[in-house]
C-alpha angles and dihedrals in degrees: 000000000000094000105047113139115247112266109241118254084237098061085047094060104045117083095199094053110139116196100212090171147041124159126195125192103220106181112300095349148076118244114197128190113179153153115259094187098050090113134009092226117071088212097070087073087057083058090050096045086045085047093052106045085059092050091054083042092062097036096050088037089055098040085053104028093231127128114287089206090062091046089060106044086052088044076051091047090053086041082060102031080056099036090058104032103029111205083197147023 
């Protein structure tokens, strides 16, 4: 696929690596392909998505030179707009 994300160095270099997620835009939607069995507590996806929202903070923040702190606290505004109000099953 011509826009696949690099891989880290890090992942490349650790035999034990373990990809749990991947997410696609397809048009208007969301595709997900994922691990079910990645942790035995549910709560440890809770951690990743956190994680992950900082991640996209700083990233965003840096390409834009804007606060991270106010990108994720608008990332944390959509987590709530979509938790109460879902656009998909």
């Amino acid at each position: 696929m011509p826009n696949n994300l690099r891989l880290p160095d890090s992942v490349l270099e650790d035999p034990d690596a373990e990809e749990i997620l991947r997410v696609w835009i397809t048009g208007d939607a969301q595709r997900f392909a994922l691990n079910p069995d990645a942790w035995e507590d549910p709560a440890s996806w809770g951690l990743l998505l956190v994680d992950l929202a900082r991640h996209a903070a700083q990233a965003i923040a840096t390409k834009h030179g804007t606060n991270p702190e106010v990108v994720l606290a608008r990332i944390k505004d959509g987590f709530d707009v979509e938790w109460s109000n879902p656009t998909g099953p």
